[in-house]
C-alpha positions as CSV (number, residue, x, y, z in Angstrom):
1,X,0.7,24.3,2.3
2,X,1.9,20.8,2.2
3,X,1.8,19.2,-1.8
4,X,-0.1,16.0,-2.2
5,X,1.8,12.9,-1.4
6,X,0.0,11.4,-4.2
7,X,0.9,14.1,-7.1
8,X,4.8,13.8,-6.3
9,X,6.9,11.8,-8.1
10,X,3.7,11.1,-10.4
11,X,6.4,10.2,-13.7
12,X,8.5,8.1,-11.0
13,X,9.0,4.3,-12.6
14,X,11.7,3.6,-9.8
15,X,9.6,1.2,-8.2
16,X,6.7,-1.6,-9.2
17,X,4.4,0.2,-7.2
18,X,5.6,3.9,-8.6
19,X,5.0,2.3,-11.7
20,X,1.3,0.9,-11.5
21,X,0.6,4.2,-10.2
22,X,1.3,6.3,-13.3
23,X,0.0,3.4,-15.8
24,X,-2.9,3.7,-13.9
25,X,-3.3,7.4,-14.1
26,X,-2.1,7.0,-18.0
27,X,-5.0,4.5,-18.8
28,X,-7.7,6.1,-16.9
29,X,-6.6,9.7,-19.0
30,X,-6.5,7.7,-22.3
31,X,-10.4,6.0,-21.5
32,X,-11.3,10.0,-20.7
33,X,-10.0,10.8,-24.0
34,X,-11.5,7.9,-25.5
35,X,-15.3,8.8,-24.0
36,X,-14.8,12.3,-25.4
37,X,-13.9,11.2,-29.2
38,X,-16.8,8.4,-28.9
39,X,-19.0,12.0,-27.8
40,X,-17.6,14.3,-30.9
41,X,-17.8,10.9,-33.2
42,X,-21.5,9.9,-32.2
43,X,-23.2,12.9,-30.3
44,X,-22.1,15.7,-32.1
45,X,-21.2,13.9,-35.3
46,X,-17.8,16.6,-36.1
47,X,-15.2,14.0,-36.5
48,X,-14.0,10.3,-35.8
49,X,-10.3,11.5,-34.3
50,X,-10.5,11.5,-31.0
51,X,-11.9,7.8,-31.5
52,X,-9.1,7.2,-33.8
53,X,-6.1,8.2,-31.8
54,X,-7.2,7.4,-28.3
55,X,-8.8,4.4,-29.2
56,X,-4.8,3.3,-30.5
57,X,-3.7,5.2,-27.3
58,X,-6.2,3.4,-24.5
59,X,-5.6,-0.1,-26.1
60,X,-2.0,0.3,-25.8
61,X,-2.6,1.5,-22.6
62,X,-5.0,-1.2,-21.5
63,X,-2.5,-3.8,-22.3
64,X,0.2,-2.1,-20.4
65,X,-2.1,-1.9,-17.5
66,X,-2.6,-5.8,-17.4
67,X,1.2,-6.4,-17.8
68,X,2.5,-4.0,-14.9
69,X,-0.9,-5.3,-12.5
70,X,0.6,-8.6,-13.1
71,X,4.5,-7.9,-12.5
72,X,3.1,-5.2,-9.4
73,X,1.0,-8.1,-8.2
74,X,3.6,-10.8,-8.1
75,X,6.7,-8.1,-7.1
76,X,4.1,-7.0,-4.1
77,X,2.7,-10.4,-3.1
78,X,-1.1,-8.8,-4.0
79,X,-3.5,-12.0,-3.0
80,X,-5.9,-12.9,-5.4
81,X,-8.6,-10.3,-3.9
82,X,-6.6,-7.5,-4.8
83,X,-5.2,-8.6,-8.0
84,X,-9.0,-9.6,-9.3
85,X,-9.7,-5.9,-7.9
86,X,-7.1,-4.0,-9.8
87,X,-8.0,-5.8,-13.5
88,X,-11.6,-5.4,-13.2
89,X,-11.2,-1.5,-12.2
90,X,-9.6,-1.0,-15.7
91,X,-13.0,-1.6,-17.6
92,X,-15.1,1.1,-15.6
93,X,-13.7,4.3,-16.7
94,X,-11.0,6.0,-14.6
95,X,-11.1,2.9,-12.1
96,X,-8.1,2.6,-12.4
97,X,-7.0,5.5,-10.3
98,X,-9.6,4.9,-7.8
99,X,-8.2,1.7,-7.3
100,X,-4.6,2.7,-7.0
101,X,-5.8,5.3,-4.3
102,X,-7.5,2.8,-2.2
103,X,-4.5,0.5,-2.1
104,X,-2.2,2.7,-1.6
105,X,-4.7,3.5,1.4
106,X,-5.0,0.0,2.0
107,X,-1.2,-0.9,1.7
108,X,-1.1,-2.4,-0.8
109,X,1.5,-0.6,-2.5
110,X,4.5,-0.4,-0.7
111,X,6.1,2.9,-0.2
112,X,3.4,4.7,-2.2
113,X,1.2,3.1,0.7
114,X,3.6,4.3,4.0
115,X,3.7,7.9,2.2
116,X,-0.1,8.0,2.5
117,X,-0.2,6.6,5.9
118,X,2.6,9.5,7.0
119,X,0.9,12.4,4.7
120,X,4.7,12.2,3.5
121,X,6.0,12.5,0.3
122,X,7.5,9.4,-1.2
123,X,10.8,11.5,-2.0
124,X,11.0,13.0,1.6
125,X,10.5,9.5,3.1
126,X,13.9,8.3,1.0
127,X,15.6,11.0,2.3
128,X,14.5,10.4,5.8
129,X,13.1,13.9,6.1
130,X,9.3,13.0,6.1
């Protein structure tokens, strides 16, 4: 069985478009772990840490989002559809990695987006053996 061409090189920065991907996949983990510290602090009322450290976490990770959408966006050419796209999908929760999954469909993101296309990973592409 072939791996996912999406899960390899996950922790890859090599490239602006490796590098939206695994900010995107970091801030939509750090709203999850947000929603389920607001659930423990206000539903089940057993403790205010989970809203305490992935509130710090998801805010840090927010802002990181915007900054690498931006340098992605102007390093990749995005027009102002996709860029407006990508920034609003970082308020609904785990947006994020629904939108880096349709533009990488949508190539949008370079080689992360002929890796898809191929059903390749982006590593075997490099090397020419895809």
């Amino acid at each position: 069985m072939r791996a996912n061409p999406y899960l390899q090189d996950l922790f890859s920065v090599a490239t602006p478009a490796k590098r939206f991907r695994l900010i995107a996949v970091i801030e939509a983990l750090t709203w999850a772990g947000l929603l389920v510290g607001m659930f423990l602090k206000h539903v089940t009322h057993t403790t205010e840490l989970g809203v305490q450290v992935f509130g710090a976490l998801h805010g840090g990770a927010f802002m990181l989002f915007i900054a690498v959408t931006a340098a992605t966006a102007w390093s990749l050419r995005w027009n102002w559809r996709v860029i407006v796209l990508a920034l609003l999908s970082s308020i609904p929760p785990l947006a994020t990695v629904v939108f880096e999954v349709w533009a990488a469909r949508r190539g949008h993101l370079a080689e992360l987006s002929a890796a898809v296309e191929k059903g390749e990973s982006v590593d075997a592409r490099a090397q020419g053996q895809g």
